[in-house]
Biotite code that builds the C-alpha atoms (Angstrom):
import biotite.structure as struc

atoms = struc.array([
    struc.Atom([156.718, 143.788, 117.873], chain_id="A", res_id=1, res_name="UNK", atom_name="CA", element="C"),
    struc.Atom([157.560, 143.468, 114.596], chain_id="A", res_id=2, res_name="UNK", atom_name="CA", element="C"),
    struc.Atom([155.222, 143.963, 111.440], chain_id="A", res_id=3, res_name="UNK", atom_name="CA", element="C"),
    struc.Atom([155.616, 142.823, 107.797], chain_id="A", res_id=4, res_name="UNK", atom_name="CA", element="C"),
    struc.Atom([157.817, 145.326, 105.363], chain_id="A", res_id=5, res_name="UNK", atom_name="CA", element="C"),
    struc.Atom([154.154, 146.064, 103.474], chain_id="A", res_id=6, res_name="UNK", atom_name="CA", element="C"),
    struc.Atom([152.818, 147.294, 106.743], chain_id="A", res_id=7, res_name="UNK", atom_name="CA", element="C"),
    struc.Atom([155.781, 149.089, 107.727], chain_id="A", res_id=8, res_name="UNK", atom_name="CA", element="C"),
    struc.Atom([155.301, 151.493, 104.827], chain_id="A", res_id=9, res_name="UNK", atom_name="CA", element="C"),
    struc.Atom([152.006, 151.466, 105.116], chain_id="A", res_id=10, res_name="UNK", atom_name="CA", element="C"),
    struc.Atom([152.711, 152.899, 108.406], chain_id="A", res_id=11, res_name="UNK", atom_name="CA", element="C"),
    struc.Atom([155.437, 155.060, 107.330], chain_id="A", res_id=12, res_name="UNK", atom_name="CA", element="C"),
    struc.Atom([152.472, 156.490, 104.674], chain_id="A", res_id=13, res_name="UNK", atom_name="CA", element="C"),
    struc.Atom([150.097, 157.566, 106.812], chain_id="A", res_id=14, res_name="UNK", atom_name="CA", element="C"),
    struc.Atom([152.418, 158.923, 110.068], chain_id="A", res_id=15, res_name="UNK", atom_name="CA", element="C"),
    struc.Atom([154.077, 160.991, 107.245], chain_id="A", res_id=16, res_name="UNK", atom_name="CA", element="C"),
    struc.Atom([150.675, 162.089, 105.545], chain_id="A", res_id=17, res_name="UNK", atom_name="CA", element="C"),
    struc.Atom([149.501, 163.872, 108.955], chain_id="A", res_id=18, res_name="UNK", atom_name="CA", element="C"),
    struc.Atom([151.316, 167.673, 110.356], chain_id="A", res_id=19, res_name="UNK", atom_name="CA", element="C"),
    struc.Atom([153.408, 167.427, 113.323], chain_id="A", res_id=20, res_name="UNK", atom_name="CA", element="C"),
    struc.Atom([151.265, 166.945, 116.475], chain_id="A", res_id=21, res_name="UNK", atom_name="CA", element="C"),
    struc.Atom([148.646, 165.255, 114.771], chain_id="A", res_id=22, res_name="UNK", atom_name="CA", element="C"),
    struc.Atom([150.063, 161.879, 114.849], chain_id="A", res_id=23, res_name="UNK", atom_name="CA", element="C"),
    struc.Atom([146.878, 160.405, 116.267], chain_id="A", res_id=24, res_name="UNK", atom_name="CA", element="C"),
    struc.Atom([144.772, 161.104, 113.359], chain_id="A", res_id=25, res_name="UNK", atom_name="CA", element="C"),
    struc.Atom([146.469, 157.469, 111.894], chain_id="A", res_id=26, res_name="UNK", atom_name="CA", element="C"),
    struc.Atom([145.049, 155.481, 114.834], chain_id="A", res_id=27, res_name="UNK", atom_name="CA", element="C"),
    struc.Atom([142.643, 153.968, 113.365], chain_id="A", res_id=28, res_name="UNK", atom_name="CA", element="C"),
    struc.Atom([143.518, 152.851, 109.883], chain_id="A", res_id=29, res_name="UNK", atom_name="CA", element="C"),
    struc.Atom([146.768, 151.847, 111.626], chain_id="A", res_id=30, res_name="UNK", atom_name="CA", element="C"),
    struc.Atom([144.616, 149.784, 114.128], chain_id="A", res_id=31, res_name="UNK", atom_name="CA", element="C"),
    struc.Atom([142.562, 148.126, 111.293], chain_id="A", res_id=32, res_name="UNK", atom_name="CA", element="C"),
    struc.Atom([146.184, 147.686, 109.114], chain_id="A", res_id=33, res_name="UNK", atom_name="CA", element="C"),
    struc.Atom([147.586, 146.220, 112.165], chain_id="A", res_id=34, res_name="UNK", atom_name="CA", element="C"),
    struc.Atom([144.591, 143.491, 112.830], chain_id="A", res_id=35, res_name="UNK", atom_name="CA", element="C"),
    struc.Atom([144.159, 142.753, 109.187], chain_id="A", res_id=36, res_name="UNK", atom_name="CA", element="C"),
    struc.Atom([147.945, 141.606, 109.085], chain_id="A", res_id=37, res_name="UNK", atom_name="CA", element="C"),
    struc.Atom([148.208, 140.224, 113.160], chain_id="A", res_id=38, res_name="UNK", atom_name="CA", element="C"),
    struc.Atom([144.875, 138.933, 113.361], chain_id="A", res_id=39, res_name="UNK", atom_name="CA", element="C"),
    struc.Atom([143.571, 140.581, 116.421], chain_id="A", res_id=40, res_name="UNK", atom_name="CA", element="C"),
    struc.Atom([144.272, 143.869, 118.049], chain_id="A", res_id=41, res_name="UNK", atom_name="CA", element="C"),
    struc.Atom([146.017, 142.063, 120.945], chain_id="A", res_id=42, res_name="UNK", atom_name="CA", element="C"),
    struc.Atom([148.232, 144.028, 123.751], chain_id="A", res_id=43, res_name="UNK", atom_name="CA", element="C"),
    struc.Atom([151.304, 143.955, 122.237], chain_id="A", res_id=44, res_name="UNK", atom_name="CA", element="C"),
    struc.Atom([149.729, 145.768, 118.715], chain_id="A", res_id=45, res_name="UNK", atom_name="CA", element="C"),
    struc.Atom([148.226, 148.365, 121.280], chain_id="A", res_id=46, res_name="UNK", atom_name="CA", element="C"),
    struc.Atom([151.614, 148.803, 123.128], chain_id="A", res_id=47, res_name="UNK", atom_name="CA", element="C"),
    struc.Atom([153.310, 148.899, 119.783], chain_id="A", res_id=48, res_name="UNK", atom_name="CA", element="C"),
    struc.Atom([150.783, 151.464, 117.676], chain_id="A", res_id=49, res_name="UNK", atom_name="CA", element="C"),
    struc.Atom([150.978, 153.594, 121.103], chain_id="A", res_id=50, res_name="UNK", atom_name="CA", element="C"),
    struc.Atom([154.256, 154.159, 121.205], chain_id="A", res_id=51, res_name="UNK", atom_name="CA", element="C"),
    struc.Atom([154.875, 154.977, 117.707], chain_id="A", res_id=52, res_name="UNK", atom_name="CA", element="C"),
    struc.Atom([151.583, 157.334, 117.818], chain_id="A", res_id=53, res_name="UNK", atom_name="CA", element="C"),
    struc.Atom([153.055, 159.082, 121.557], chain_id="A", res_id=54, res_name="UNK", atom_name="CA", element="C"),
    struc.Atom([149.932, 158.090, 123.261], chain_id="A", res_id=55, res_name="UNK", atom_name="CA", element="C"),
    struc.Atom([148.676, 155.572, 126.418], chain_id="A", res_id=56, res_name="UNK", atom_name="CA", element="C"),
    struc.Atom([147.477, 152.421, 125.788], chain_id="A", res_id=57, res_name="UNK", atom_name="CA", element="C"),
    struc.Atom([144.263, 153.619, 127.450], chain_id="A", res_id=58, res_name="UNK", atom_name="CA", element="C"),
    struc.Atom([143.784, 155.911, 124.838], chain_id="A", res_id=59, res_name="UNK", atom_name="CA", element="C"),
    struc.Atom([143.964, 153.196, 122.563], chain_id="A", res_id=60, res_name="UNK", atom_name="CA", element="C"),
    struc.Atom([141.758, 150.698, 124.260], chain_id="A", res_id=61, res_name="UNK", atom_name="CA", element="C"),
    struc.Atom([138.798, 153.660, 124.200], chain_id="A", res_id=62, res_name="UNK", atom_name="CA", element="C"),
    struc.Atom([138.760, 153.334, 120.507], chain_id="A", res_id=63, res_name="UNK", atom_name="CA", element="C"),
    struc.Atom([139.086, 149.508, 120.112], chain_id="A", res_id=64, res_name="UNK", atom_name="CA", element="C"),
    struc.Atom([136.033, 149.232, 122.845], chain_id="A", res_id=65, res_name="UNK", atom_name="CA", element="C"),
    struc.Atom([134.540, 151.870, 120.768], chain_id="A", res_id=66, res_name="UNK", atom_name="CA", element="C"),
    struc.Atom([134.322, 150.631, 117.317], chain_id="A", res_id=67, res_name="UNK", atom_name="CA", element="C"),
    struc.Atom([132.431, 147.279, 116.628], chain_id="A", res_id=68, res_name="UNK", atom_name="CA", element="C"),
    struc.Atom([135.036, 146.494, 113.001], chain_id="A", res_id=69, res_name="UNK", atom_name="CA", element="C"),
    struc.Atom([138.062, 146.302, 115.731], chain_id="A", res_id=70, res_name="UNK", atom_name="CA", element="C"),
    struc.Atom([138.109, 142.647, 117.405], chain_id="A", res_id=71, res_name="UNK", atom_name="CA", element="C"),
    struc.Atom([140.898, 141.702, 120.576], chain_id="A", res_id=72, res_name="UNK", atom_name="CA", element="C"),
    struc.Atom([140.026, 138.307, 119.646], chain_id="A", res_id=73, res_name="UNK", atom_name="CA", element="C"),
    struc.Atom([140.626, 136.744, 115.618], chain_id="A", res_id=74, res_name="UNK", atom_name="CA", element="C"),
    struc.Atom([137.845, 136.698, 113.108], chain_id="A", res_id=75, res_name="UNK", atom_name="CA", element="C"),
    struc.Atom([137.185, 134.321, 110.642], chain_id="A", res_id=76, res_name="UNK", atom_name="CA", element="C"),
    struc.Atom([138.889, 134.572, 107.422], chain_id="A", res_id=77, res_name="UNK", atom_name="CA", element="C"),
    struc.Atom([135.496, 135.943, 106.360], chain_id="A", res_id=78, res_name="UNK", atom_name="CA", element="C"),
    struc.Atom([134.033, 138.193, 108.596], chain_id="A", res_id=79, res_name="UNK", atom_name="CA", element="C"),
    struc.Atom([130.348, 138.399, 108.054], chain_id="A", res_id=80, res_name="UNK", atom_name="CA", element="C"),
    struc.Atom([128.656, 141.355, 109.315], chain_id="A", res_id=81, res_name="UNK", atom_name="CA", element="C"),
    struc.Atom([125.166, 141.499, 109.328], chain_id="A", res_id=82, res_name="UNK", atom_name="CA", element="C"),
    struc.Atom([123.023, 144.535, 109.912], chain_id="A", res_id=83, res_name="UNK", atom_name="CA", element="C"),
    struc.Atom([119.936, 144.267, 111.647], chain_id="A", res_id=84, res_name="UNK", atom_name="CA", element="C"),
    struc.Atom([119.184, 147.929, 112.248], chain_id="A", res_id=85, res_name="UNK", atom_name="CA", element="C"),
    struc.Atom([115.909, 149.410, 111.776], chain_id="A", res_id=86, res_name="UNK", atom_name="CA", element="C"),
    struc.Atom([116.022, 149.992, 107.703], chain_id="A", res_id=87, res_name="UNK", atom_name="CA", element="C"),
    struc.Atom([117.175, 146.151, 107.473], chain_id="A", res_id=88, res_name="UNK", atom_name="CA", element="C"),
    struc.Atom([115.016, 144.812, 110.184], chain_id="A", res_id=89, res_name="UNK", atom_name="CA", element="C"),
    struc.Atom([112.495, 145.470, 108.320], chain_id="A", res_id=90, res_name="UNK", atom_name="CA", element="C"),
    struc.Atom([113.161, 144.439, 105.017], chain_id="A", res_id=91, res_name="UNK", atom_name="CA", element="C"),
    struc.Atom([114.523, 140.218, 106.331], chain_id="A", res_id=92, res_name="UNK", atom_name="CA", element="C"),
    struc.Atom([117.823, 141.832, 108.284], chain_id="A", res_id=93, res_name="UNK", atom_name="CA", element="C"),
    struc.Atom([117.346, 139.546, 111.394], chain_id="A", res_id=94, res_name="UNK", atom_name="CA", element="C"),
    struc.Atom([115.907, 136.337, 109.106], chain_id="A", res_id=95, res_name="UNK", atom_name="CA", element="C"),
    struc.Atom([119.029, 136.904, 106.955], chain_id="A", res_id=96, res_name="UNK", atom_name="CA", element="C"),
    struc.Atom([121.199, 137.025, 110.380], chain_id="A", res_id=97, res_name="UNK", atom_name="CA", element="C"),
    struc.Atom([119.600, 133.388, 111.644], chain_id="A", res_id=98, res_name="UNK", atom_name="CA", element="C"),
    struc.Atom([119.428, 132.240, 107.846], chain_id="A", res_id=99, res_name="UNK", atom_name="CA", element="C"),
    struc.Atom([123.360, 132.751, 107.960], chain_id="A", res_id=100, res_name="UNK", atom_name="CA", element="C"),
    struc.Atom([123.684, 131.068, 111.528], chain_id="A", res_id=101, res_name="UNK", atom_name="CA", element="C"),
    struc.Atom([121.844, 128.282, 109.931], chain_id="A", res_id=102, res_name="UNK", atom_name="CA", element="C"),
    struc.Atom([124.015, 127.990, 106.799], chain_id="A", res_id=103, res_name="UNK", atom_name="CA", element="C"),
    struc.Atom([127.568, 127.994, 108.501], chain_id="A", res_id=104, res_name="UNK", atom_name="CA", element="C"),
    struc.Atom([126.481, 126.007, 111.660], chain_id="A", res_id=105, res_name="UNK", atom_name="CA", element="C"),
    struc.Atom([127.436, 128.962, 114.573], chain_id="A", res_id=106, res_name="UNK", atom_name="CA", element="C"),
    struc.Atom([125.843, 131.548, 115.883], chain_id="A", res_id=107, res_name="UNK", atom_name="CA", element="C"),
    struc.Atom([126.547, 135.292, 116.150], chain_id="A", res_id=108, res_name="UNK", atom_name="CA", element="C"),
    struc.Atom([129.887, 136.217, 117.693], chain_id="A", res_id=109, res_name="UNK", atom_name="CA", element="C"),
    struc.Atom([130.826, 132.672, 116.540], chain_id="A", res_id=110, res_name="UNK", atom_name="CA", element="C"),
    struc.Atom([133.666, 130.963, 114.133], chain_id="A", res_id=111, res_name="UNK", atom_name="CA", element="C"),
    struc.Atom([133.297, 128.051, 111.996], chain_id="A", res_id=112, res_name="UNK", atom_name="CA", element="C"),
    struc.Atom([136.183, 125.520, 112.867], chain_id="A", res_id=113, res_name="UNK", atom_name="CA", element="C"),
    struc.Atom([138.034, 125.416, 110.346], chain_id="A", res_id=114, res_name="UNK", atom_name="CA", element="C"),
    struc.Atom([138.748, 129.362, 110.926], chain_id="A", res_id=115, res_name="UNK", atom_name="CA", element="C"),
    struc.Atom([136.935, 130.586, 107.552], chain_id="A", res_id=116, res_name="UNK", atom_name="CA", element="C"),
    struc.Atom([133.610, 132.163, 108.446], chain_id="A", res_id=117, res_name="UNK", atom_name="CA", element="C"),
    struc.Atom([132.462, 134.613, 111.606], chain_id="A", res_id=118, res_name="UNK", atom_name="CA", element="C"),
    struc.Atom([129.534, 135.980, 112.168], chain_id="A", res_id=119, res_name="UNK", atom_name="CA", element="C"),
    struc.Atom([128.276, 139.153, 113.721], chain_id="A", res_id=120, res_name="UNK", atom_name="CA", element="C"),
    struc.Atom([125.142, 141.327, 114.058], chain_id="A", res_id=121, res_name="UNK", atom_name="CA", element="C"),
    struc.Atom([125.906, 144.992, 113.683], chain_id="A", res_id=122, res_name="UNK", atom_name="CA", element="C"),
    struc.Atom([124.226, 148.184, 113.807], chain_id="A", res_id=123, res_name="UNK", atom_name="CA", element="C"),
    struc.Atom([123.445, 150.697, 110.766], chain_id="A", res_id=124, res_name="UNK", atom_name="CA", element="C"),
    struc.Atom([126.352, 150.463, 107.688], chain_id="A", res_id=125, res_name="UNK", atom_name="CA", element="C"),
    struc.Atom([124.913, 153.410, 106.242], chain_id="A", res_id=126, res_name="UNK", atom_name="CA", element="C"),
    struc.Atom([123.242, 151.291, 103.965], chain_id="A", res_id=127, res_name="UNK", atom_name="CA", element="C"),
    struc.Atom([120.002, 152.055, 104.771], chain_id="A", res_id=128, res_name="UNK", atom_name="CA", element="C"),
    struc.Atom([118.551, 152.290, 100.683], chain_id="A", res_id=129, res_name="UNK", atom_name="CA", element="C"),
    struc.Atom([120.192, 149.111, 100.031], chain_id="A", res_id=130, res_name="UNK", atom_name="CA", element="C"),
    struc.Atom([118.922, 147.216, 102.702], chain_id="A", res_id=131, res_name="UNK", atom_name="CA", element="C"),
    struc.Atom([119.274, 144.176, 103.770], chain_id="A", res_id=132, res_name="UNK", atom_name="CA", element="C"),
    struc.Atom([123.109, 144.910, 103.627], chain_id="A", res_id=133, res_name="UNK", atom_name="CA", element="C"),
    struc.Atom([126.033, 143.240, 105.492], chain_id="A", res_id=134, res_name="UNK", atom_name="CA", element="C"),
    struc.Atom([129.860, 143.115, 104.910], chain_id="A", res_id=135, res_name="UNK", atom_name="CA", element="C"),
    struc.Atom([132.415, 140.398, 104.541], chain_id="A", res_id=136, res_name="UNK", atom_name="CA", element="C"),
    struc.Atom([135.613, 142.239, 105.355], chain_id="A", res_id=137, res_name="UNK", atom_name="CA", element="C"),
    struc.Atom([135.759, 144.817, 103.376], chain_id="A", res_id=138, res_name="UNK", atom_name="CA", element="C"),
    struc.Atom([132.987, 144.572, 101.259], chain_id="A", res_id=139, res_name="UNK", atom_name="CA", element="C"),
    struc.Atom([129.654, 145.646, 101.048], chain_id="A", res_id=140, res_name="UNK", atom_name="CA", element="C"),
    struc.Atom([126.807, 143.795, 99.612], chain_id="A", res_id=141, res_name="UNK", atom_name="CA", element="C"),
    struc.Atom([123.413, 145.258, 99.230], chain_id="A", res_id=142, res_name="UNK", atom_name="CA", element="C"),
    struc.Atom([119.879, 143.579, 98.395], chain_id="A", res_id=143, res_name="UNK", atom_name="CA", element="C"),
    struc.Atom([120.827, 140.236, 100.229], chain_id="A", res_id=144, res_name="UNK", atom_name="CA", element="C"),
    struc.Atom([118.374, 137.437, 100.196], chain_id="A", res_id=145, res_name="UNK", atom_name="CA", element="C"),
    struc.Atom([118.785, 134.344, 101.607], chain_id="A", res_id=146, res_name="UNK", atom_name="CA", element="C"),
    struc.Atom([119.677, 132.539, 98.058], chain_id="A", res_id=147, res_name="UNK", atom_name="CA", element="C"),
    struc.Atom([122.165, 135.653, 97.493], chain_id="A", res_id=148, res_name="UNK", atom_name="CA", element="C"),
    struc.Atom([124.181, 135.151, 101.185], chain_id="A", res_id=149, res_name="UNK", atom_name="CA", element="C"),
    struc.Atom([123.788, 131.035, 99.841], chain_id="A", res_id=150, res_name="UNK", atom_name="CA", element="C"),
    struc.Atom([125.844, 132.091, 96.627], chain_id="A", res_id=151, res_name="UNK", atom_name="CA", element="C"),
    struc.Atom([128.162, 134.296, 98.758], chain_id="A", res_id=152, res_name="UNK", atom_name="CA", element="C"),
    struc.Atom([128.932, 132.137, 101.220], chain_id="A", res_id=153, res_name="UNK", atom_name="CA", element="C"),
    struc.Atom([129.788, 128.970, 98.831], chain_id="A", res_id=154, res_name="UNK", atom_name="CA", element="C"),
    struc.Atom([131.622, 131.415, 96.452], chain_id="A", res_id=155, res_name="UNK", atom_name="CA", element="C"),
    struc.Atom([134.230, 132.190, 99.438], chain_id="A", res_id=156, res_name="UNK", atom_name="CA", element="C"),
    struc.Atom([134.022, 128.624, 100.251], chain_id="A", res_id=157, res_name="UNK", atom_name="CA", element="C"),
    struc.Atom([135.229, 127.172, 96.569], chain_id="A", res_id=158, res_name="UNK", atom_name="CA", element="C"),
    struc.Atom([138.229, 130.177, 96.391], chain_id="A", res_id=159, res_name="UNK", atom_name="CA", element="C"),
    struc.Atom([139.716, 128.083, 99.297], chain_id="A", res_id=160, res_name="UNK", atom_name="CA", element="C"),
])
């Protein structure tokens, strides 16, 4: 498989930042590098990051089943995350969750069609003060109200 130059060094980065033997530490920020640029983490990524980290494929599968921010299938551009664990359960986290199924037209685990919005319900983002929280991507947004995911959501919509 072949990755983008940028990822290449990325990749270069963080095998070199790690002692010998200890490869595996950049598993998963080379997982999450790898799905940012491919998409998905599909079998040929896992065959490809295995190889260059010495381990099975099996190994690698573990921590993609494992961790809910690594998808075999492709996100929206926009992934919206929203947490509807205890702290923001109880401050409007499952209201905001249907509030967003209502404003892009899909439900959880969903993608809009045109490929710019998904939507997921996820457990605690350590945001627990902050609460309701979710994520788009990378990004954390604290405080969210129905008006504020309205402004969020349009905001990403215009930029396109």
């Amino acid at each position: 498989m072949t990755f983008s130059t940028a990822l290449e060094a990325k990749f270069e980065k963080l095998l070199n930042s790690y002692p010998p033997g200890r490869k595996r530490a950049a598993l998963i920020p080379m997982l999450l590098f790898a799905q940012d640029e491919v998409g998905a983490i599909t079998g040929e990524v896992v065959n490809e990051i295995a190889g260059r980290l010495e381990i099975t494929p099996l190994q690698i599968d573990e921590v993609v089943t494992y961790y809910s921010m690594l998808h075999r299938e492709p996100r929206g551009k926009h992934n919206i995350q929203v947490c509807t664990n205890v702290s923001c359960l109880l401050v409007g986290g499952a209201e905001l969750l249907e509030h967003a199924e209502r404003k892009l037209g899909i439900r959880r685990g969903e993608s809009t069609a045109d490929g710019q919005f998904s939507l997921e319900e996820v457990e605690c983002m350590g945001a627990c003060s902050w609460a309701p929280a979710l994520q788009v991507n990378y990004d954390f947004h604290h405080f969210v109200s129905p008006e504020k995911l309205d402004r969020l959501i349009d905001g990403l919509r215009k930029a396109h």
